[in-house]
C-alpha positions as CSV (number, residue, x, y, z in Angstrom):
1,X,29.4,-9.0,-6.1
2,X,26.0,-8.4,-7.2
3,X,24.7,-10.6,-4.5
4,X,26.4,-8.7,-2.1
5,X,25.0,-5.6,-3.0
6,X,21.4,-7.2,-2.5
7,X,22.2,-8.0,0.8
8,X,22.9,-4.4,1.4
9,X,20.2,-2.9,0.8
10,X,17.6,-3.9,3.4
11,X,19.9,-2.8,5.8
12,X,20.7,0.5,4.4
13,X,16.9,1.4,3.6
14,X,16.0,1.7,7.3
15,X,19.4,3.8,8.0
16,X,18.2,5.9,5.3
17,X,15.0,6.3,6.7
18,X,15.9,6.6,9.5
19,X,18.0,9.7,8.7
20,X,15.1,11.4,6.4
21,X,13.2,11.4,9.4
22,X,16.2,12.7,12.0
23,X,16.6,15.5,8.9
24,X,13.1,17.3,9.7
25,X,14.3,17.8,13.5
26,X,17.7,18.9,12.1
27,X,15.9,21.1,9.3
28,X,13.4,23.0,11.7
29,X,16.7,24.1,14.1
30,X,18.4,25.0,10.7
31,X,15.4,27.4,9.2
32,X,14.8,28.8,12.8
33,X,18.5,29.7,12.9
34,X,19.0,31.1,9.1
35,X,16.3,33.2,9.9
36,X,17.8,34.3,13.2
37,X,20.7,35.2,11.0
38,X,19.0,37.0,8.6
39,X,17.3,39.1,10.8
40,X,20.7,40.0,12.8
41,X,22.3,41.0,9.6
42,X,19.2,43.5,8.2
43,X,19.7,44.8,12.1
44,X,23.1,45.6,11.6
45,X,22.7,47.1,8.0
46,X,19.2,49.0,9.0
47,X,20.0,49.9,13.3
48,X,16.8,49.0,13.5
49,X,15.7,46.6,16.2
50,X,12.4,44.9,14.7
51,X,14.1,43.7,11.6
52,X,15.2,41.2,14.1
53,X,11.9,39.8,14.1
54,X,11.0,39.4,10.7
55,X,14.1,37.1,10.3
56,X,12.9,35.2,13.5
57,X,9.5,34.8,11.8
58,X,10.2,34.0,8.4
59,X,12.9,31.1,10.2
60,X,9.8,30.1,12.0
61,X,7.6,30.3,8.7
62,X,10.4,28.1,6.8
63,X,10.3,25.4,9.6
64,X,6.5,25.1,9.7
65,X,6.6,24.6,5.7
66,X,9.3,21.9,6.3
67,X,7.1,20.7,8.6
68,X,4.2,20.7,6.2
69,X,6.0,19.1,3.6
70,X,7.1,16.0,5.6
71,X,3.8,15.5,6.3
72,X,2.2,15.8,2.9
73,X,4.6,13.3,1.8
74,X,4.2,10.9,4.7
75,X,0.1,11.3,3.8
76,X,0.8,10.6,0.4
77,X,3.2,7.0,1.6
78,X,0.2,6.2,4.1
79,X,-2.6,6.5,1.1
80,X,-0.3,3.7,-1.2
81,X,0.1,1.6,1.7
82,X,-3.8,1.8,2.3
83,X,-4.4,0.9,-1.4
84,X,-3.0,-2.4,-1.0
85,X,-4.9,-5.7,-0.8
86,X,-3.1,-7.2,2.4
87,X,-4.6,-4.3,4.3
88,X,-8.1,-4.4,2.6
89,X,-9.6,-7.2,4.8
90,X,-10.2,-4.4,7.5
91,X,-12.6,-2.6,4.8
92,X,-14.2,-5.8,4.1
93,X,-14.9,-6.5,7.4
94,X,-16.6,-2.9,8.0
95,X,-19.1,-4.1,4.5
96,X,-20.2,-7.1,6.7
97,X,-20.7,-5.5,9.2
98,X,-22.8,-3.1,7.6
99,X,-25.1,-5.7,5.7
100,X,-25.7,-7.7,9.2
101,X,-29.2,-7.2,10.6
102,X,-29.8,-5.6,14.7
103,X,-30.1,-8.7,16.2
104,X,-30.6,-6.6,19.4
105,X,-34.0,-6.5,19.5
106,X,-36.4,-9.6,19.5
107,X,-38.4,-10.2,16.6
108,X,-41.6,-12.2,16.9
């Protein structure tokens, strides 16, 4: 049984993925609309129309922050992936390239 749970799990890691990025789409529609909400029920307690609009923008403010924090995270996966030595030949290369002389002018 434990073998079979190995199996699973590279096939459930993308799914999972997959879903934590289908969640920020989902999350921004979800903010937007709690905030629509909020702002229809302080203009039903208040009568006054504007209060509308601050629950519109603080939806809007709430999905850009969800926004914000996908991307920090993301940032913060792509920095560790950088760090790794499969992907240092590409700095490596840039050091040689560096040190070579302008052979595009003739010396005599």
């Amino acid at each position: 049984m434990a073998e079979n749970k190995e199996e699973q799990k590279p096939r459930i890691k993308p799914i999972i993925e997959a879903a934590d990025s289908l969640s920020l789409g989902i999350s921004m529609v979800v903010a937007v609309l709690m905030g629509v909400g909020i702002g229809f029920i302080l203009k039903n307690m208040t009568g006054l129309v504007w209060t509308l609009w601050i629950g519109v923008f603080i939806g809007i403010a709430a999905a850009v922050l969800n926004v914000y924090k996908a991307y920090s995270k993301q940032y913060k996966s792509y920095e560790e992936l950088a760090k790794q030595p499969r992907y240092a030949i590409k700095k490596e290369l840039q050091d040689d390239e560096d040190d070579e002389e302008d052979y595009g002018e003739k010396s005599r």
